[in-house]
VOKE-287486 format. One line per 2 residues: number of its first residue (from 1); for each residue x, y, z of N, C-alpha, C, O. Coordinates in nm, 3 decimals. Layout:
N
NUM> X:Y:Z:X:Y:Z:X:Y:Z:X:Y:Z  ...
# end
This chain:
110
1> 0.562:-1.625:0.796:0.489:-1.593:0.674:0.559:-1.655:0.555:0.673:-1.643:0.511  0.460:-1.722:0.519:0.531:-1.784:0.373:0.575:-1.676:0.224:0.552:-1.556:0.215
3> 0.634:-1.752:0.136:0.656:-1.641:0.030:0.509:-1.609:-0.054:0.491:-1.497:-0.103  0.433:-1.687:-0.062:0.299:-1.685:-0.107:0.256:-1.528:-0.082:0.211:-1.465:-0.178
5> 0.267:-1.481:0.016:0.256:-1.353:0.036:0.312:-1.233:-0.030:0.423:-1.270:-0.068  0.292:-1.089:-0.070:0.380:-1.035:-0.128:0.396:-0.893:-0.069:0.425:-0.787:-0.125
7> 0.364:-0.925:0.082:0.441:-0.815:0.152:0.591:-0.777:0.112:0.638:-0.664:0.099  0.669:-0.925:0.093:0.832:-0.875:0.012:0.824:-0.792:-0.061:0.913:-0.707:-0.055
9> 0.716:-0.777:-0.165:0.778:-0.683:-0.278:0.784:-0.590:-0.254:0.821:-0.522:-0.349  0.753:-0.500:-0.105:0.788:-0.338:-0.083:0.668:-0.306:-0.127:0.700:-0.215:-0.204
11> 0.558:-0.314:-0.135:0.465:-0.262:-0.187:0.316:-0.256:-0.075:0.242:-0.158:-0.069  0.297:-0.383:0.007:0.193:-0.374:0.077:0.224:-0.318:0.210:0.152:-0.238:0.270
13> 0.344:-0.369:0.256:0.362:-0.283:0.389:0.380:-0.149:0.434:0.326:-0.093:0.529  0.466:-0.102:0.350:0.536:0.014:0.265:0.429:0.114:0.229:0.444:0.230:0.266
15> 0.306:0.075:0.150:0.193:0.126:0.101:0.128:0.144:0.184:0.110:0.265:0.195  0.065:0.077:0.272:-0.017:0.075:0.421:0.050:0.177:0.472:-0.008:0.278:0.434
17> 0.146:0.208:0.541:0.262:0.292:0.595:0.208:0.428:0.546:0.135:0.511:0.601  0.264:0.425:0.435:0.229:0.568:0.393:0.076:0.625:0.309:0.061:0.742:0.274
19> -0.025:0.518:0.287:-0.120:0.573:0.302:-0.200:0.591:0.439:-0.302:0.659:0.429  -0.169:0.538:0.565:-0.220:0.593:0.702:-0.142:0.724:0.660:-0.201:0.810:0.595
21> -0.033:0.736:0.691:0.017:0.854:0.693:-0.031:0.960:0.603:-0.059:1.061:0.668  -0.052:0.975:0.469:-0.119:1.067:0.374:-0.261:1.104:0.429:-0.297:1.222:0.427
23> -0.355:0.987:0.485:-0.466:1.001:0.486:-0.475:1.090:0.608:-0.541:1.193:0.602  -0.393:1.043:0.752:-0.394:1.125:0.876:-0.368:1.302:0.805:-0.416:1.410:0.839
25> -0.282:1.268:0.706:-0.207:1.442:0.696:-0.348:1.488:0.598:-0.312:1.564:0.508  -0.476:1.464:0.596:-0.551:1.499:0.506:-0.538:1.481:0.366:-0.613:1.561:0.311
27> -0.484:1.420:0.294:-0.448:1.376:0.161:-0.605:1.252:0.136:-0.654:1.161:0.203  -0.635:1.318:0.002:-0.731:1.267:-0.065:-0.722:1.090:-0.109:-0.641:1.032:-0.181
29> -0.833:1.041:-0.037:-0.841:0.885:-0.099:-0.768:0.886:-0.187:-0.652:0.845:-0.190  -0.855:0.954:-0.303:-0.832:0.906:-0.424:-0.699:0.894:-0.504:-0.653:0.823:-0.593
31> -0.652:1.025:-0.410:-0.512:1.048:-0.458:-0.399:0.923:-0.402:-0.308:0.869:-0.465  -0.446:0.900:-0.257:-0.334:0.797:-0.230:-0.376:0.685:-0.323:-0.279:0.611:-0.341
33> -0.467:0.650:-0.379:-0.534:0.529:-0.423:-0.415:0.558:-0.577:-0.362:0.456:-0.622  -0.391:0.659:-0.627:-0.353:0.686:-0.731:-0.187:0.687:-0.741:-0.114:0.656:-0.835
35> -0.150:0.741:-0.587:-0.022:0.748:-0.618:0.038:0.575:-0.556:0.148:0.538:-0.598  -0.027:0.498:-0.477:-0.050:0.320:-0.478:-0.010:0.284:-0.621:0.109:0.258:-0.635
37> -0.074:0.278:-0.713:-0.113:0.235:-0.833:0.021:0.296:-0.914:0.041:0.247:-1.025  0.104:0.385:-0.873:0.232:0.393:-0.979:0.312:0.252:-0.915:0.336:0.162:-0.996
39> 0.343:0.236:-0.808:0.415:0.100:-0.760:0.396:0.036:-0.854:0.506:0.024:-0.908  0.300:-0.030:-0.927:0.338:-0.146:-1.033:0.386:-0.132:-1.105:0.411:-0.242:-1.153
41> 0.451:-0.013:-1.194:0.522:0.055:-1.287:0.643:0.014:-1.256:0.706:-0.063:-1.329  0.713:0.090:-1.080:0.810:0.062:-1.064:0.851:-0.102:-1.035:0.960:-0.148:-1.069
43> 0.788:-0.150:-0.994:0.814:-0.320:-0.984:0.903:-0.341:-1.080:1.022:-0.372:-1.080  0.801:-0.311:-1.186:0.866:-0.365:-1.402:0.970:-0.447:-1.357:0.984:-0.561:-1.312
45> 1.072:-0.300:-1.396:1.216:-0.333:-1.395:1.275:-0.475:-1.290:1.368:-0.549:-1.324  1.211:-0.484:-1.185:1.244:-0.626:-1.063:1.217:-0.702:-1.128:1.263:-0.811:-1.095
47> 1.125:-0.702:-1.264:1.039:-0.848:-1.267:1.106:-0.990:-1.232:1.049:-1.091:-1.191  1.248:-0.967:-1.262:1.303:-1.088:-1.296:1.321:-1.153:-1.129:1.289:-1.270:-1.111
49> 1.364:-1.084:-1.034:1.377:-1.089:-0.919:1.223:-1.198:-0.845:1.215:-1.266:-0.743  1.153:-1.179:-0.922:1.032:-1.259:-0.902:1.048:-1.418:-0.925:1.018:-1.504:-0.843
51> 1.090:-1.433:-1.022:1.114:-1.552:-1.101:1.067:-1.726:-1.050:1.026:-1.827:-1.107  1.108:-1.679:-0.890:1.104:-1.829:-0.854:0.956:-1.838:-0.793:0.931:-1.924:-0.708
53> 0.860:-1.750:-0.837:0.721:-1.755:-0.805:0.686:-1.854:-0.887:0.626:-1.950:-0.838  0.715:-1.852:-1.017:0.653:-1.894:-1.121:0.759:-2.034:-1.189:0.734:-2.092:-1.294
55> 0.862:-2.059:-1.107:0.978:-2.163:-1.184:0.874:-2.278:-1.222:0.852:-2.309:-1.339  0.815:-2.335:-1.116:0.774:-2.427:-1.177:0.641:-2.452:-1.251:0.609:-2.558:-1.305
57> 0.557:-2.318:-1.245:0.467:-2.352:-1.356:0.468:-2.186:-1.457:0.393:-2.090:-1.443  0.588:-2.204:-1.562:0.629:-2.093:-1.619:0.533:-2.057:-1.718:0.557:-1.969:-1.802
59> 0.392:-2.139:-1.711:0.308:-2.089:-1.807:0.202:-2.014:-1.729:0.098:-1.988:-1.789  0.217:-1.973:-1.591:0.157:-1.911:-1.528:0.243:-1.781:-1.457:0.229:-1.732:-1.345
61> 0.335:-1.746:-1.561:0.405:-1.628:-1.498:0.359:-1.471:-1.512:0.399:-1.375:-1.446  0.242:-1.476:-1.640:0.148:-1.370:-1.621:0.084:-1.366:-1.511:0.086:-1.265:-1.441
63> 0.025:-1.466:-1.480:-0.071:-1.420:-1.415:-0.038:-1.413:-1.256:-0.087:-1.332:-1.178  0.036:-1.493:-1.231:0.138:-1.480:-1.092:0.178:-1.346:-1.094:0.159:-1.284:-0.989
65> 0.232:-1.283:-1.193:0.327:-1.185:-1.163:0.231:-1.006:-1.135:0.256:-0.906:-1.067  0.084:-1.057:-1.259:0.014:-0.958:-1.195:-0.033:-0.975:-1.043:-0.065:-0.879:-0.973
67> -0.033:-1.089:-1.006:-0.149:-1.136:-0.871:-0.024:-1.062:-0.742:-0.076:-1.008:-0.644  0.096:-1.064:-0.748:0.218:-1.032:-0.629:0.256:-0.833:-0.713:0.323:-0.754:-0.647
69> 0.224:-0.811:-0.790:0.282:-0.707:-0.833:0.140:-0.601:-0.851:0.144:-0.481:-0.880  0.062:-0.653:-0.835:-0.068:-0.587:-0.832:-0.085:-0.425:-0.731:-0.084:-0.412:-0.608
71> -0.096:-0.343:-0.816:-0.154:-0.230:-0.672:-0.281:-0.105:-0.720:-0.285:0.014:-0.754  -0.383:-0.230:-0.695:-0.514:-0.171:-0.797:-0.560:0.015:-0.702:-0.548:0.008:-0.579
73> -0.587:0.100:-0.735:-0.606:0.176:-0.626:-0.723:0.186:-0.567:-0.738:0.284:-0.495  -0.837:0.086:-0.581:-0.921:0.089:-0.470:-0.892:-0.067:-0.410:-0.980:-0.125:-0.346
75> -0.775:-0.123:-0.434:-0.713:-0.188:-0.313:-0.681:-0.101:-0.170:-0.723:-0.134:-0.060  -0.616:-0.010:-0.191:-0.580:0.087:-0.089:-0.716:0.176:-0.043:-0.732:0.202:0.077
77> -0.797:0.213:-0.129:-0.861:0.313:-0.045:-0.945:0.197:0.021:-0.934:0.191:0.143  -1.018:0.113:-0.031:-1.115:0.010:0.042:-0.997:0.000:0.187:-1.036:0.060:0.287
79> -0.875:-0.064:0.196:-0.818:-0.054:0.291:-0.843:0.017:0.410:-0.864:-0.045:0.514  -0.842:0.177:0.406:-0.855:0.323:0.463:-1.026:0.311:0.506:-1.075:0.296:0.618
81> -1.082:0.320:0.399:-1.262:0.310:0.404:-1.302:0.194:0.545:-1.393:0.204:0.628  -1.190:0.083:0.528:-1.228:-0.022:0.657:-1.153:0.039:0.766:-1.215:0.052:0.872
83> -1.058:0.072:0.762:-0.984:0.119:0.908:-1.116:0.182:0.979:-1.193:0.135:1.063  -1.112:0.317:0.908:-1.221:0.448:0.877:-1.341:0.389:0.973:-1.372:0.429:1.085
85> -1.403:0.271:0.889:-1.488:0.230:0.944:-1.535:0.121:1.080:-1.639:0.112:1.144  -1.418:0.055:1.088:-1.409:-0.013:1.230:-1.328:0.059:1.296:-1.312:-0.007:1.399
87> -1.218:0.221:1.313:-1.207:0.231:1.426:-1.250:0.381:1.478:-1.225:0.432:1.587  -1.320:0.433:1.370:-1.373:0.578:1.394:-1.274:0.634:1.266:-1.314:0.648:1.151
89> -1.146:0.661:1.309:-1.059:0.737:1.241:-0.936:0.651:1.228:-0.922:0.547:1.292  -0.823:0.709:1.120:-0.711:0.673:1.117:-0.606:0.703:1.241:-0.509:0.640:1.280
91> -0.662:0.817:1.282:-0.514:0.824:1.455:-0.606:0.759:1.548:-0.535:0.718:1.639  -0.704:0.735:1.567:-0.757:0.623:1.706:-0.677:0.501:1.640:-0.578:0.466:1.705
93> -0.702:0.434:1.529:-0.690:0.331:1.452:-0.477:0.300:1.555:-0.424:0.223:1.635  -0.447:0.406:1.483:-0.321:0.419:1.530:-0.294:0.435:1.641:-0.182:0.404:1.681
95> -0.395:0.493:1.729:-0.346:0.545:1.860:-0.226:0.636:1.879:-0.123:0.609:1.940  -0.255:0.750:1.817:-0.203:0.880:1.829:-0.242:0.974:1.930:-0.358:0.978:1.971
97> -0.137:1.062:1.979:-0.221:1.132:2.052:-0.267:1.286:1.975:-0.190:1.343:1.898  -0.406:1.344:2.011:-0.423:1.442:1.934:-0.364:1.567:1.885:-0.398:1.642:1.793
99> -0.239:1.572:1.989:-0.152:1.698:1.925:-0.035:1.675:1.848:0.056:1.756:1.835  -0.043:1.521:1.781:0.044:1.518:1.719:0.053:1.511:1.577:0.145:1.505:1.497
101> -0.077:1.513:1.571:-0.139:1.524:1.371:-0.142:1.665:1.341:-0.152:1.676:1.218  -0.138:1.777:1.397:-0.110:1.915:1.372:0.021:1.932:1.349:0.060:1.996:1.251
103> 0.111:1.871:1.445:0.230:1.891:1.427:0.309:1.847:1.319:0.414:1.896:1.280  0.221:1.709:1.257:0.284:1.599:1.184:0.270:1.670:1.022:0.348:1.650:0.930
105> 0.134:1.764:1.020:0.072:1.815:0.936:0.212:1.950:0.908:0.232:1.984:0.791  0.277:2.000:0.993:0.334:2.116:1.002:0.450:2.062:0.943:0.479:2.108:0.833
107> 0.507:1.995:0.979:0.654:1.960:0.920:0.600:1.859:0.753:0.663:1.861:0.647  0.485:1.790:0.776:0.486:1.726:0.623:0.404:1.804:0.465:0.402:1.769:0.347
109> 0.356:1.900:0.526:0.263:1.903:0.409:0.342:2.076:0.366:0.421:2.120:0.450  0.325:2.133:0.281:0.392:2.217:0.197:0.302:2.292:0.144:0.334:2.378:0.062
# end
């Protein structure tokens, strides 16, 4: 995978990760869609860590930096909505077995 991608920034893989996980534990679209969408906040502070996206065309470092730092929140739920919809559910999707989203539910949710 090239750098073009911005799985590096901790944000798409990371995000995927734990919105299956929110959504299996019953946690609201909207909400994971919402708590997605603070990630670009925290990026900020990295910005500089970015830098060599944009070295050589530094008049495109806006818009580079939104396009890799981006985490719109119906990026994520559209995400969920497709799983959702090509594999039935998020634990088939995963291939879970069924007594383990009760359990998963017992130790995560409060």
């Amino acid at each position: 995978m090239g750098l073009c991608g911005s799985c590096w920034a901790g944000k798409d893989r990371t995000g995927i990760v734990a919105a299956l996980l929110l959504s299996m534990l019953g946690v609201d679209d909207e909400w994971i869609g919402l708590d997605y969408a603070k990630t670009q906040l925290s990026l900020q502070p990295f910005k500089s860590r970015f830098a060599f996206i944009w070295q050589a065309e530094p008049q495109a470092e806006h818009e580079l930096w939104r396009a890799h730092s981006g985490t719109a929140p119906e990026t994520i739920v559209g995400f969920l909505r497709r799983v959702r919809a090509d594999e039935g559910s998020i634990e088939r999707a995963l291939g879970l077995p069924s007594e383990l989203v009760p359990r998963l539910r017992e130790r995560y949710l409060v």
